[in-house]
C-alpha positions as CSV (number, residue, x, y, z in Angstrom):
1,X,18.7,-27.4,-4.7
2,X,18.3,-23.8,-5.6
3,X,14.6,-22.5,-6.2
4,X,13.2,-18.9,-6.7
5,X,11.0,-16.6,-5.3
6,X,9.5,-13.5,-4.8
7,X,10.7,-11.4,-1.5
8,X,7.1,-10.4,0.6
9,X,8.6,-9.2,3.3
10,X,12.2,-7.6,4.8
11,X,11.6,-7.3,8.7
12,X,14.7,-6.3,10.5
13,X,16.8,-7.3,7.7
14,X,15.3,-10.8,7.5
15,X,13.6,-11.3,3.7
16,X,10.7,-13.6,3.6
17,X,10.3,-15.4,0.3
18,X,7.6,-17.2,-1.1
19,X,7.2,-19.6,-4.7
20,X,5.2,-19.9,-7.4
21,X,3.6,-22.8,-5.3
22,X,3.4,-20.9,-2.4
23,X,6.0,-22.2,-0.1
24,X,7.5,-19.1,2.1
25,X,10.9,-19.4,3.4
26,X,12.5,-17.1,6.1
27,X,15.6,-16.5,4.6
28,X,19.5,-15.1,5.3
29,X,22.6,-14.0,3.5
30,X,25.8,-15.5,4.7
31,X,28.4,-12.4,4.8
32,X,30.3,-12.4,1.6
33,X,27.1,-13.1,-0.6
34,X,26.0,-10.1,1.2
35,X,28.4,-8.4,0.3
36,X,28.2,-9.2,-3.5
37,X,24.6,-9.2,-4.4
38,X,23.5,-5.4,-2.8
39,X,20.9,-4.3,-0.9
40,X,17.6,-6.7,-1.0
41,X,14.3,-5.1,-1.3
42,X,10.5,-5.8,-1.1
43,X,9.8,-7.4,-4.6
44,X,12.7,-8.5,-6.0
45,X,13.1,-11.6,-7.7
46,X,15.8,-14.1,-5.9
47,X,17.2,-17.5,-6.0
48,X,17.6,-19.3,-2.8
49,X,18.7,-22.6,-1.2
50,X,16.6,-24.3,1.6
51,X,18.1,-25.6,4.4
52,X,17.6,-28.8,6.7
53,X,15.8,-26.5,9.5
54,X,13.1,-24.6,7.1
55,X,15.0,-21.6,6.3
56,X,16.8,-20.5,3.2
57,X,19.4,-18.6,2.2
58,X,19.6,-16.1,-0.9
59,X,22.4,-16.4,-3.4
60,X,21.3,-14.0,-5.9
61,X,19.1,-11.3,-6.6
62,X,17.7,-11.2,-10.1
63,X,17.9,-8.3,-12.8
64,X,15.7,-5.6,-11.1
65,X,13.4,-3.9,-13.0
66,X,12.0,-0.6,-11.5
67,X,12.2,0.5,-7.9
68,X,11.0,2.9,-5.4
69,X,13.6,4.3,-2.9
70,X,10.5,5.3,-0.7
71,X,8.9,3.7,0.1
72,X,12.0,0.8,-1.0
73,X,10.1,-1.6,-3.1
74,X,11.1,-3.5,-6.7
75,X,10.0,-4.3,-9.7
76,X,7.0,-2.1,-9.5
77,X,4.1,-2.0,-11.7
78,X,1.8,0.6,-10.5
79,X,0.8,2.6,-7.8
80,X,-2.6,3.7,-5.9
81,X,-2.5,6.9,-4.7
82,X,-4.9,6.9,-1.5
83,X,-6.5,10.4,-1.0
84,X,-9.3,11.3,1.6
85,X,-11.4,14.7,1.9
86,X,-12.7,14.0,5.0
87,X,-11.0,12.8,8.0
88,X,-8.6,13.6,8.0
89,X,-8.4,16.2,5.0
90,X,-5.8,14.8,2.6
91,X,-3.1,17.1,1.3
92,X,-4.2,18.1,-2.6
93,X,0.0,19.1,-3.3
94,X,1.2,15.9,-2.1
95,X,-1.6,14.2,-4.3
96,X,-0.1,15.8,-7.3
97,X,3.3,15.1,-6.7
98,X,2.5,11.7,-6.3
99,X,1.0,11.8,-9.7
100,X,3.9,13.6,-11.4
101,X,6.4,11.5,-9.9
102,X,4.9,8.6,-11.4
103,X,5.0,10.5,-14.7
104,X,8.4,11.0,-15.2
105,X,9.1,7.5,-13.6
106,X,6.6,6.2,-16.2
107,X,4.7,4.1,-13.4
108,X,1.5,3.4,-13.8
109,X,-0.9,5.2,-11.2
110,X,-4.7,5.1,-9.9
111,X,-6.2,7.5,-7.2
112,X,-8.4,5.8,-4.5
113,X,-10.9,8.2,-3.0
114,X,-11.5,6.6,0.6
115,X,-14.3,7.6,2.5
116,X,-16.6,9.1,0.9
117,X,-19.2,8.0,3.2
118,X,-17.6,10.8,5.3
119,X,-18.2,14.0,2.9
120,X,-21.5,15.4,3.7
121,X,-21.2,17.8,0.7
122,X,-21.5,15.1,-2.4
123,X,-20.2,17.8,-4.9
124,X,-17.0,17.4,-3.3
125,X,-16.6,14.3,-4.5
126,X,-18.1,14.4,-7.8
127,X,-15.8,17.4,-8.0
128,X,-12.6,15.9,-7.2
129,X,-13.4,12.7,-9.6
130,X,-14.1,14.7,-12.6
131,X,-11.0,16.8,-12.3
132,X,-8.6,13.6,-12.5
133,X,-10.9,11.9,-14.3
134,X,-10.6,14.5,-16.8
135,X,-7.1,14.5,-16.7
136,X,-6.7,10.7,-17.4
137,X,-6.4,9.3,-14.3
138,X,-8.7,6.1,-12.8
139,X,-10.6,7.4,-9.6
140,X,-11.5,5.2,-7.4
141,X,-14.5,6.9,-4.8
142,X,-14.8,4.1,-2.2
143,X,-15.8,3.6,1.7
144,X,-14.9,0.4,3.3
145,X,-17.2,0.5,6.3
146,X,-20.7,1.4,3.5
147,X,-19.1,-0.8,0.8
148,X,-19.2,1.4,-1.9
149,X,-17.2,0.7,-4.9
150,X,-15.3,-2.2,-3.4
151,X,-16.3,-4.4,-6.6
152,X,-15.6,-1.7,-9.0
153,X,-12.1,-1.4,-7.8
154,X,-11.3,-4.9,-7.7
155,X,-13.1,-6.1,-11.2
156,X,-10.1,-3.8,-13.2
157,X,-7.7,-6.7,-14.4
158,X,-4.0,-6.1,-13.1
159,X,-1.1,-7.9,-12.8
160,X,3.0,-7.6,-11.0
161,X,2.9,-5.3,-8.3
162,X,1.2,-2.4,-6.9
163,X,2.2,-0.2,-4.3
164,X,-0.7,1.3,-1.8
165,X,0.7,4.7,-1.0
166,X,-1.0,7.7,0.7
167,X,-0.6,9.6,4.3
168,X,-1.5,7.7,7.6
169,X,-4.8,7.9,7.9
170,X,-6.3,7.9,4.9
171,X,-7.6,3.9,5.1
172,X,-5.1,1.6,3.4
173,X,-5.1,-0.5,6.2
174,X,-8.7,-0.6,6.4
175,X,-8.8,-1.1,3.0
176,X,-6.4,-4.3,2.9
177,X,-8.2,-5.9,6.2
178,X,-11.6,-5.8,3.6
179,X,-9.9,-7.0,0.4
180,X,-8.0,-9.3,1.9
181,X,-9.1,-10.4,5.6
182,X,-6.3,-13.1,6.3
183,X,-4.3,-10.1,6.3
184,X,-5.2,-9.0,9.9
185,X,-3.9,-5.5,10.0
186,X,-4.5,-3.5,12.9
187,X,-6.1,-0.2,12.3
188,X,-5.2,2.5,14.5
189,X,-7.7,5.7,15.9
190,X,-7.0,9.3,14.1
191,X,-4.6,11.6,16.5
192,X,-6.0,14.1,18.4
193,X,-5.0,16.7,15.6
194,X,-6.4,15.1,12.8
195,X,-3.4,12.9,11.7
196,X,-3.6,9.1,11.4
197,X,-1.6,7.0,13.7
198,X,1.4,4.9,11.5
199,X,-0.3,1.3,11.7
200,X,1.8,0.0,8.3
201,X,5.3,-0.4,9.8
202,X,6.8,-2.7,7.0
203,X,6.3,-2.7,3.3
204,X,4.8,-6.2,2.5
205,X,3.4,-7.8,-0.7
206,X,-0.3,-9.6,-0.4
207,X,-1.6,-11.2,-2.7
208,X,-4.6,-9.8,-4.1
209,X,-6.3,-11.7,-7.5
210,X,-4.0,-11.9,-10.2
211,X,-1.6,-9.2,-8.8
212,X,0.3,-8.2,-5.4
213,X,-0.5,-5.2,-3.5
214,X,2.3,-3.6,-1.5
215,X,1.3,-2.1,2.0
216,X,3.8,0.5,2.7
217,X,3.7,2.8,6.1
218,X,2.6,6.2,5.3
219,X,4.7,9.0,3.5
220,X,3.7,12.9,3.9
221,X,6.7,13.8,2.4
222,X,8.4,13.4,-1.2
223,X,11.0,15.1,-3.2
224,X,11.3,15.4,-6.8
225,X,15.2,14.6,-7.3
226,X,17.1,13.3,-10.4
227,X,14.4,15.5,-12.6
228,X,14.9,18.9,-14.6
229,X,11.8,21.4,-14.6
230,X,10.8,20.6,-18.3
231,X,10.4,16.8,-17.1
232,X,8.0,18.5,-14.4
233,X,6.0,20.7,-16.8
234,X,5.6,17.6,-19.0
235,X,4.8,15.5,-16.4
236,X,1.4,17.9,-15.9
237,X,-0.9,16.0,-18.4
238,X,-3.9,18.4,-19.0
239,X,-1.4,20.7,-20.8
240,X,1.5,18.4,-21.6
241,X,0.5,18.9,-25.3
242,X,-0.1,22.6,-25.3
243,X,2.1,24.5,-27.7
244,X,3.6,27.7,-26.1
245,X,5.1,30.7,-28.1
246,X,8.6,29.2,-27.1
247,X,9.1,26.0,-27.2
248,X,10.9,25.7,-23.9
249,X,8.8,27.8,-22.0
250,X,7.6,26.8,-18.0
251,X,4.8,28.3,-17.9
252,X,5.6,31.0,-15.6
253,X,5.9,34.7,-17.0
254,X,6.8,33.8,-20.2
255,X,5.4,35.7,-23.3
256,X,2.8,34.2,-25.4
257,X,2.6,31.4,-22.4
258,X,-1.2,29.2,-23.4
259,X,-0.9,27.6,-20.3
260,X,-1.2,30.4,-18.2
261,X,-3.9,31.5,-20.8
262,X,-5.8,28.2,-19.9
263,X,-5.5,28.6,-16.1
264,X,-6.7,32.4,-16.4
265,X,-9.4,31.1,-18.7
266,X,-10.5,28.3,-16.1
267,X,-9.5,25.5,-19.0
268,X,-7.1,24.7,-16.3
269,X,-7.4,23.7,-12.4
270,X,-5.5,27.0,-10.6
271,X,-5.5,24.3,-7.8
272,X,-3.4,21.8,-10.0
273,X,-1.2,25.2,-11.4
274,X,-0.4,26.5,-8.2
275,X,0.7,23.1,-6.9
276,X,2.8,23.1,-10.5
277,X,4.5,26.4,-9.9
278,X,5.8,25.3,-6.1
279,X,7.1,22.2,-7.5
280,X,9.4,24.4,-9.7
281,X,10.0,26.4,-6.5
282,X,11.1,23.6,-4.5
283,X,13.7,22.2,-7.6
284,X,15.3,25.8,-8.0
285,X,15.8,25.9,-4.3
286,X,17.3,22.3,-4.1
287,X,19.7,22.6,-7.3
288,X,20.7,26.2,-7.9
């Protein structure tokens, strides 16, 4: 009898995959089916064939749709961006490249603002929400341990799969053991110099309402690769639709550049700019 199923989990090469009905199955790939159907990740769709002791084993994985190399899940929907201010201070570039890369991989993507219980200064935070906001991003300023926003979050209809992202430390475990507490997710103590400790150490689905929500360990690094510098500029939504002198202009020294008007004008964040222009940096260093 062959059934399918949704892969929840890959630990040390073993996918666990659950139905429609909610039936998990610990599952295997004999050698040669291995060999034919690729590498298996977090999310795909597979069919399967029990066995007499419990388990299963896959004989196909299902047409993929889109993927994440890193963290490696399929068939991906959206993504929360987790971001902090305080404790420890989150890393503003990283942020944005988070964003752009969803851009140019046309992924759906929400910030989460955790712990705002933590930022004395409230300006900070109305701040930081207005800017995206502004932009066209959902914010999301929330604190698990003073339960603020929780509901808000939550009562946004979703569906497929969305991938929690964000450094260690910035709460996603915390976040999951409040939103869903059959999850029991340790949470580990900040280092001594202000990084979180890795907690997350395989990407899982959990289901969350009407939608799965991937926990995936924490990432502090990314790279844009597989992109050209117009796809980057573009992928900068406050001035995506801005109409330079020349059309194929980046924004940098360019002649009759409004962009760079707009920044020098305060129309646009220099934060957000500045994190622009070393994106560029890092792509002419990788590629020429």
């Amino acid at each position: 009898m062959t059934l399918q199923g949704t892969v929840i989990l890959l630990e040390a090469n073993r996918p666990t995959v659950t139905t429609e009905s909610g039936d998990h199955y610990l599952c295997y790939m004999r050698g040669r089916v291995k060999r034919d159907i690729g590498r298996i990740m977090v999310g795909d769709q597979v069919a399967f064939e029990p066995t007499d002791n419990g388990e299963a084993i896959i004989t196909q994985i299902l047409p993929r749709g889109l993927e994440l190399k890193r963290p490696p899940v399929a068939n991906v929907t959206g993504l929360f961006a987790c971001f902090t201010l305080n404790d420890p201070s989150g890393n503003l570039e990283l942020l944005d490249k988070r964003l752009i890369m969803a851009e140019i991989a046309t992924i759906k993507i929400e910030i989460i603002l955790t712990k705002v219980d933590l930022v004395k200064d409230r300006q900070r935070v109305d701040r930081f929400v207005a800017l995206y906001r502004s932009i066209g991003y959902p914010v999301w300023p929330l604190s698990v341990f003073a339960g603020i926003g929780i509901q808000e979050w939550l009562k946004t209809p979703r569906s497929g799969i969305w991938v929690l992202t964000g450094e260690s430390g910035v709460g996603k475990s915390s976040l999951i053991s409040t939103v869903i507490p059959e999850a029991r997710i340790a949470t580990g103590e900040l280092s001594r110099i202000g990084r979180g400790q890795q907690v997350t150490r395989w990407v899982r689905l959990l289901p969350i309402q009407k939608f799965w929500l991937a926990d995936t360990p924490g990432y502090t690094s990314l790279e844009l690769t597989g992109v050209d510098p117009h796809q980057i500029a573009a992928a900068f939504l406050e001035w995506s639709e801005v109409q330079c002198r020349f059309p194929n202009c980046l924004h940098g020294n360019e002649p009759g550049c409004h962009v760079r008007e707009g920044v020098e004008l305060g129309s646009f964040s220099l934060t957000r700019y500045r994190h622009y222009r070393l994106m560029l940096e890092q792509w002419t260093r990788r590629w020429n």
